[in-house]
VMD Tcl script that builds the backbone (N, CA, C; Angstrom):
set m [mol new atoms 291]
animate dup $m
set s [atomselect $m all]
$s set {name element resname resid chain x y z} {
  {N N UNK 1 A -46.736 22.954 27.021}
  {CA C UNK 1 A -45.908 21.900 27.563}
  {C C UNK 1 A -45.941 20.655 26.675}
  {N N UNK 2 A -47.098 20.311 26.564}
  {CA C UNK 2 A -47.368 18.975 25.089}
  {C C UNK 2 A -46.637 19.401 24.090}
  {N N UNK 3 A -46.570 20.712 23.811}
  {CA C UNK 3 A -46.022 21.076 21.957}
  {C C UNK 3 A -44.323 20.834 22.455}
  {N N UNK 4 A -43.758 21.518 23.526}
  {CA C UNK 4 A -42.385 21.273 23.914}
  {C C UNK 4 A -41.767 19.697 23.938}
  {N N UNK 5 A -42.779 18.936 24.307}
  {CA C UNK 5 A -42.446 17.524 24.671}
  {C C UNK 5 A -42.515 16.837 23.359}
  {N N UNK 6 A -43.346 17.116 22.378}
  {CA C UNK 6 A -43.613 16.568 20.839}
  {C C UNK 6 A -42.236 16.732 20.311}
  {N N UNK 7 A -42.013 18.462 20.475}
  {CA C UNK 7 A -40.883 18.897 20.010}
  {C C UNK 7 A -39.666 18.266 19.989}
  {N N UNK 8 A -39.505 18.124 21.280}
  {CA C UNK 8 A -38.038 17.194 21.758}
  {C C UNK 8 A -38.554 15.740 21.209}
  {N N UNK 9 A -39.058 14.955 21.541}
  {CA C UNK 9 A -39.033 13.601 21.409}
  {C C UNK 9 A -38.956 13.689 19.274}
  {N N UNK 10 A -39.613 14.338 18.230}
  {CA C UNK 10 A -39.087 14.498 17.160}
  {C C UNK 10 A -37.461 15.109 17.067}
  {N N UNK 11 A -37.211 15.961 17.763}
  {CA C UNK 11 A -35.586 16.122 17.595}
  {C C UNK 11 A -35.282 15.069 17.972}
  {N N UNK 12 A -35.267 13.743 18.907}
  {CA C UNK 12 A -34.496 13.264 19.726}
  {C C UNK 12 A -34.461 12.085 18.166}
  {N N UNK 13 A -35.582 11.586 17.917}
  {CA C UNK 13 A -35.720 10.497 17.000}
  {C C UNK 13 A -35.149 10.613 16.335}
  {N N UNK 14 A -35.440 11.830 15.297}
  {CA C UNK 14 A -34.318 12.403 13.958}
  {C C UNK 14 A -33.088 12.481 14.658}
  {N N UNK 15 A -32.176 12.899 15.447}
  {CA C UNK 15 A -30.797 12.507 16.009}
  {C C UNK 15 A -30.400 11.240 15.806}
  {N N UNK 16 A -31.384 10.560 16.799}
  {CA C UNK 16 A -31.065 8.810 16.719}
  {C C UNK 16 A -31.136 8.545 15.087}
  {N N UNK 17 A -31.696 8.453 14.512}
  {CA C UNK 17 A -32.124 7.935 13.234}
  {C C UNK 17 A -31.052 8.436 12.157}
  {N N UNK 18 A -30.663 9.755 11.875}
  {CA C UNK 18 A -29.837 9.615 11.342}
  {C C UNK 18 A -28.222 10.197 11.202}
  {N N UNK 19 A -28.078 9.389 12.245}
  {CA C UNK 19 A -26.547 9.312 12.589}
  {C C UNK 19 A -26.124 7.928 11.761}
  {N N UNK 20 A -25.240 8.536 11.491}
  {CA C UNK 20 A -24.278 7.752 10.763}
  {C C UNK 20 A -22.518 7.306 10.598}
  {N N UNK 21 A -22.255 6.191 10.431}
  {CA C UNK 21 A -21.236 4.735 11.132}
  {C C UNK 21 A -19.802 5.211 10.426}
  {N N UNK 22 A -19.158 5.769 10.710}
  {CA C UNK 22 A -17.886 6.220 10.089}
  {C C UNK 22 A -16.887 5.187 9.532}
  {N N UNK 23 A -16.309 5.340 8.699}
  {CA C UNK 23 A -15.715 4.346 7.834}
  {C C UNK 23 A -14.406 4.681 6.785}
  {N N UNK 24 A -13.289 3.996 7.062}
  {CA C UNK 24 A -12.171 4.706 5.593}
  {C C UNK 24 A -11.842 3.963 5.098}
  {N N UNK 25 A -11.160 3.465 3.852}
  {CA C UNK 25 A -10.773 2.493 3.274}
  {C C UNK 25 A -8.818 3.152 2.658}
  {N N UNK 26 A -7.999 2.338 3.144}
  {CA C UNK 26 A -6.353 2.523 2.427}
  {C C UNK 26 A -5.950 1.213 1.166}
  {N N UNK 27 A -5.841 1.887 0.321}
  {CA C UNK 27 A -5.336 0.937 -0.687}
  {C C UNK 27 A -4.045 0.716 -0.630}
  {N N UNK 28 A -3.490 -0.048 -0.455}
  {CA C UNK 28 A -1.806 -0.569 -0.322}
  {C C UNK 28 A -1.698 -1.329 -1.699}
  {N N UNK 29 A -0.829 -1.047 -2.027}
  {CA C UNK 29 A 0.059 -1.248 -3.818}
  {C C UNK 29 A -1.368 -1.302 -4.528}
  {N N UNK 30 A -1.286 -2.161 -5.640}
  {CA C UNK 30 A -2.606 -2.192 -6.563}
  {C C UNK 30 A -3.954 -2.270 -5.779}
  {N N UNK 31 A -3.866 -2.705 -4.406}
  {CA C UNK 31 A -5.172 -2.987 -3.693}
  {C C UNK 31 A -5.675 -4.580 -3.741}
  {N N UNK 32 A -7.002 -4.804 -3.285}
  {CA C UNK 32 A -7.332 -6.253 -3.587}
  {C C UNK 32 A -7.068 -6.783 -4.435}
  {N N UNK 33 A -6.410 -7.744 -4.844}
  {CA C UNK 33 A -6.294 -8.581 -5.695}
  {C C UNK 33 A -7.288 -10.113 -5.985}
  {N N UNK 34 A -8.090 -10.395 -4.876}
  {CA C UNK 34 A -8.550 -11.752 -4.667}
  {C C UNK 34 A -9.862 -11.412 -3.773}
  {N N UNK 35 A -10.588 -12.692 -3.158}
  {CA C UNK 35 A -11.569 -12.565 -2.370}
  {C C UNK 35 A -11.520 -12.723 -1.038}
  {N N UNK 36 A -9.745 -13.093 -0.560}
  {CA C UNK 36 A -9.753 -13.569 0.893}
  {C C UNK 36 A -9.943 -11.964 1.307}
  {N N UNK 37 A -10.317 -12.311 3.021}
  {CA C UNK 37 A -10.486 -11.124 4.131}
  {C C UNK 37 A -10.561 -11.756 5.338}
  {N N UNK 38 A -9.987 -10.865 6.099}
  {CA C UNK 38 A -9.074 -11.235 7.202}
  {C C UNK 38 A -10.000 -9.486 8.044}
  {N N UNK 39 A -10.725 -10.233 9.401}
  {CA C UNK 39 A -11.853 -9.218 10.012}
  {C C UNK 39 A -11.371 -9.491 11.833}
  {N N UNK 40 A -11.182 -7.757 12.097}
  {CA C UNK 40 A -10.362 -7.800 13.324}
  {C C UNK 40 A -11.337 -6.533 14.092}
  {N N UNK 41 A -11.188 -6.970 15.475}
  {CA C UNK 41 A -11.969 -5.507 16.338}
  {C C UNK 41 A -10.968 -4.717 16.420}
  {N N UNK 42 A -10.969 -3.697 16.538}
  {CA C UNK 42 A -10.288 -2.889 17.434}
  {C C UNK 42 A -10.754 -2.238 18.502}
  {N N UNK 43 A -9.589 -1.991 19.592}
  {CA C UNK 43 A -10.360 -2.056 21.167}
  {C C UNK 43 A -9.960 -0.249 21.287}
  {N N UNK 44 A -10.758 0.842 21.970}
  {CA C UNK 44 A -10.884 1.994 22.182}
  {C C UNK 44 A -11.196 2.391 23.627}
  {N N UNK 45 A -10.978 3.359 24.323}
  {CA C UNK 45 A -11.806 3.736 25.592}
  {C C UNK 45 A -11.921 5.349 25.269}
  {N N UNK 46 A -12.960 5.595 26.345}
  {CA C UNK 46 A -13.569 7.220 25.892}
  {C C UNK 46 A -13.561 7.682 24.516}
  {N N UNK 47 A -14.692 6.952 23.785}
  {CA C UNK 47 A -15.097 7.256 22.345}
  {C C UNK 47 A -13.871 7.547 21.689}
  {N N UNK 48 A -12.584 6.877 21.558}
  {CA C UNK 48 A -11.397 6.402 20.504}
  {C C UNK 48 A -10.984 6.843 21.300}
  {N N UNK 49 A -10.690 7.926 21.865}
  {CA C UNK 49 A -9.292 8.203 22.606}
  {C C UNK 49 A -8.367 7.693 22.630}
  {N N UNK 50 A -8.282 6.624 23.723}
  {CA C UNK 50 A -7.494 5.537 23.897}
  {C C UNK 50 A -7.303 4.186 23.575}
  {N N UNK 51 A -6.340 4.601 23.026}
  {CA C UNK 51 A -6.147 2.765 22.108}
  {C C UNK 51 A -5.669 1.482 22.949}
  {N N UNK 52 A -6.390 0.831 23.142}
  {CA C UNK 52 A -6.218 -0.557 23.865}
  {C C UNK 52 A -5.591 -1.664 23.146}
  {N N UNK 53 A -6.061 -2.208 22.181}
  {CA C UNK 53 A -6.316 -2.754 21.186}
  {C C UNK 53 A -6.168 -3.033 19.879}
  {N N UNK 54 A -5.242 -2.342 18.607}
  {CA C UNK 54 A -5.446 -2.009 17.824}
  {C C UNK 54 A -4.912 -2.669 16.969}
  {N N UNK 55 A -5.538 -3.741 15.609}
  {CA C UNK 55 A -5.252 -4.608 14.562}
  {C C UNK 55 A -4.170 -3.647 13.796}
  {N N UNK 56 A -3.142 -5.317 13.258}
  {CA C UNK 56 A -1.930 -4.714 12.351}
  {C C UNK 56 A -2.515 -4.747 10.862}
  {N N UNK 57 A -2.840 -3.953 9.994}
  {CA C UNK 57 A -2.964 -4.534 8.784}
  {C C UNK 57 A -1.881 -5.342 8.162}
  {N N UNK 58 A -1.175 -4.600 8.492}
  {CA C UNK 58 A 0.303 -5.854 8.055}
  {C C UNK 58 A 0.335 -7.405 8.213}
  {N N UNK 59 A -0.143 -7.461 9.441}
  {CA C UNK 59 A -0.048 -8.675 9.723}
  {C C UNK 59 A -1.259 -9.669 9.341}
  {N N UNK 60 A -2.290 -8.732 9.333}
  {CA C UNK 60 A -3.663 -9.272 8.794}
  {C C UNK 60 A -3.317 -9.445 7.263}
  {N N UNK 61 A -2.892 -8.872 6.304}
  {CA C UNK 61 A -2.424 -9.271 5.058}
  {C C UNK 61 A -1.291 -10.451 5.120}
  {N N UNK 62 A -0.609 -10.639 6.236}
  {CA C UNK 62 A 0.097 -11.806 5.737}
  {C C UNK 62 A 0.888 -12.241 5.066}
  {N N UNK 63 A 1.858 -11.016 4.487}
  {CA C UNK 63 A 3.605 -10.896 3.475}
  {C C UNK 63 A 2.730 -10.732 2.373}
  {N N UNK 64 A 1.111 -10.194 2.041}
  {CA C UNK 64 A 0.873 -9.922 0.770}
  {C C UNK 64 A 1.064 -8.067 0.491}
  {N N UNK 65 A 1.326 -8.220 -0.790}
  {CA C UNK 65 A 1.985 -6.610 -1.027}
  {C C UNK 65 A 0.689 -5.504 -1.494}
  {N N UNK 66 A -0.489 -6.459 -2.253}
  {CA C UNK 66 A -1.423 -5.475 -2.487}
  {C C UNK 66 A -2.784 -6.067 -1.912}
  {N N UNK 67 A -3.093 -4.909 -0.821}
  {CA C UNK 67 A -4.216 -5.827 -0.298}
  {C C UNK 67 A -5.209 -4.116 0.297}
  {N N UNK 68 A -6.279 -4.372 0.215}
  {CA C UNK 68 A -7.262 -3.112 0.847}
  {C C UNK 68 A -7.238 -3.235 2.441}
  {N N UNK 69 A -7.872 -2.307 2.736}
  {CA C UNK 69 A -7.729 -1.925 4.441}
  {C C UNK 69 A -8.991 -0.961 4.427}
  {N N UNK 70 A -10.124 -1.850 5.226}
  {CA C UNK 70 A -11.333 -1.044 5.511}
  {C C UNK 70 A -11.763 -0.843 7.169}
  {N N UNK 71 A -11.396 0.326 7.277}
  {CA C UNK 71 A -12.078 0.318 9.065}
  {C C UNK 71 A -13.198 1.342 8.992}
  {N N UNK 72 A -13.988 0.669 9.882}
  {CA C UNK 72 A -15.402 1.147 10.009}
  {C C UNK 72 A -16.271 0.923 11.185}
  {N N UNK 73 A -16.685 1.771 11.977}
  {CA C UNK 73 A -17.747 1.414 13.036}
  {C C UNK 73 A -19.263 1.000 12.929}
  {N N UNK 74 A -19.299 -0.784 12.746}
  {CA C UNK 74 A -20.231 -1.108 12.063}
  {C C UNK 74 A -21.619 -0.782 13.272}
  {N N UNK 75 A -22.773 -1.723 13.095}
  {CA C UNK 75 A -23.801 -1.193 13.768}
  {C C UNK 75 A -23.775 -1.794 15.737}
  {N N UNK 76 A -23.067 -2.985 15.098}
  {CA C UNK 76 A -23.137 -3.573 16.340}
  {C C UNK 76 A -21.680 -2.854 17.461}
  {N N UNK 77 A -20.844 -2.196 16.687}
  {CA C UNK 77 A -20.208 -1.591 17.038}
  {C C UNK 77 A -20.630 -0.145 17.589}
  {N N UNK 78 A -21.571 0.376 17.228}
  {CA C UNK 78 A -22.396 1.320 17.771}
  {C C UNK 78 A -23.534 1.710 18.648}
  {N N UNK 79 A -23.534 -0.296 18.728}
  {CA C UNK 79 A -24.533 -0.094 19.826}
  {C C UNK 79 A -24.140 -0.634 21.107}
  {N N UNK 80 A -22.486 -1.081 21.266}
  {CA C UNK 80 A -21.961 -1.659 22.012}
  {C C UNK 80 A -21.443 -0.477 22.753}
  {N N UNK 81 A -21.005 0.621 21.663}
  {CA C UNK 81 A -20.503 2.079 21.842}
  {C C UNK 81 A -21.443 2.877 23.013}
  {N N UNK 82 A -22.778 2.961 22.716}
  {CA C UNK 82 A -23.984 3.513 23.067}
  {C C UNK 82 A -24.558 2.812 24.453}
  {N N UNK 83 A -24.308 1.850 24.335}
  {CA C UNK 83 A -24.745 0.752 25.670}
  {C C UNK 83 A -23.652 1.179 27.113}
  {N N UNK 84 A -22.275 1.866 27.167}
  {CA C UNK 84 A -21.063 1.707 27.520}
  {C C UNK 84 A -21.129 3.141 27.457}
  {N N UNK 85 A -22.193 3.986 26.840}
  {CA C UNK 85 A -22.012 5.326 27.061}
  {C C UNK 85 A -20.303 5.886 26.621}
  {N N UNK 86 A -20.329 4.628 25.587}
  {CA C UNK 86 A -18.744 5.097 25.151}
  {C C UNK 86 A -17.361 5.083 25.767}
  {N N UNK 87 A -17.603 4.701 27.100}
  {CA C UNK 87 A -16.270 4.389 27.325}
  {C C UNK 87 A -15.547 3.517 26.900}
  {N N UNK 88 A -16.197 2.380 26.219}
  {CA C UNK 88 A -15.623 1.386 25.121}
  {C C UNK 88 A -16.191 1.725 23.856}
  {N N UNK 89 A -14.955 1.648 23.025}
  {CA C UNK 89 A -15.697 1.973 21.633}
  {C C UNK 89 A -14.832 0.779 20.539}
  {N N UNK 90 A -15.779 0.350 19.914}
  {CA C UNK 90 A -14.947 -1.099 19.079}
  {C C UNK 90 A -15.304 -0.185 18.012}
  {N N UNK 91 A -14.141 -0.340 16.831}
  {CA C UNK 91 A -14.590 -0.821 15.198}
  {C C UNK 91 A -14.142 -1.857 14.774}
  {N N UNK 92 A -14.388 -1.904 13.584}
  {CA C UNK 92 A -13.558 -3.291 12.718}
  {C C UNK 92 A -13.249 -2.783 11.701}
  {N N UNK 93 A -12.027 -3.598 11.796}
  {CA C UNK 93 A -11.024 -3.523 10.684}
  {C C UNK 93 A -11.052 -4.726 9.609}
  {N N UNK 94 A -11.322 -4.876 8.486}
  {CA C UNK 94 A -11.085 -6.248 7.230}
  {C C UNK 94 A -10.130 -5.579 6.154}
  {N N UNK 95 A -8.966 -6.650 6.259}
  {CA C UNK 95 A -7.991 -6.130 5.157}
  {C C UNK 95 A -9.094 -7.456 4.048}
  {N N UNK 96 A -8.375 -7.315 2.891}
  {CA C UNK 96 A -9.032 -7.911 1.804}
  {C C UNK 96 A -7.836 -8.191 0.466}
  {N N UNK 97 A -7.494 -8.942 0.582}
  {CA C UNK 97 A -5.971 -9.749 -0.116}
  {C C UNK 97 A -6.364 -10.412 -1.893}
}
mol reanalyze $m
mol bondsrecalc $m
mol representation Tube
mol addrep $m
């Protein structure tokens, strides 16, 4: 019963530990050109499913033509995820102009 309980609580840790924060990046025309960035949530229910919420890159660039687009579920976004058992799930979005 001790060796079963060791067992699980090492699977459970290694699970927690290394999971990891999903992330994509879209380059629009040449891509960044400069150092501005422009950082937006996006709102989710039942682990993305449903979109509540969701930043324009368009509009976050601002009539610029080459600008990056990074969305990613950072940490605090994962633990907001995890707290909510996921029925809310945020990422963020930073275009970069």
């Amino acid at each position: 019963m001790k060796r079963t309980f060791k067992i699980m609580t090492v699977v459970f840790a290694s699970s927690i530990m290394l999971t990891s924060c999903f992330s994509y990046t879209s380059v629009v025309g040449k891509g960044a050109q400069g150092n501005s960035e422009v950082t937006k949530w996006n709102h989710y229910l039942i682990g993305g499913l449903a979109p509540v919420g969701v930043s324009d890159s368009k509009t976050m660039a601002e009539g610029a033509t080459d600008y990056t687009v990074h969305t990613r579920q950072t940490f605090v976004n994962g633990l907001i995820a995890a707290l909510t058992f996921s029925i809310y799930t945020p990422t963020t979005t930073t275009v970069k102009k």
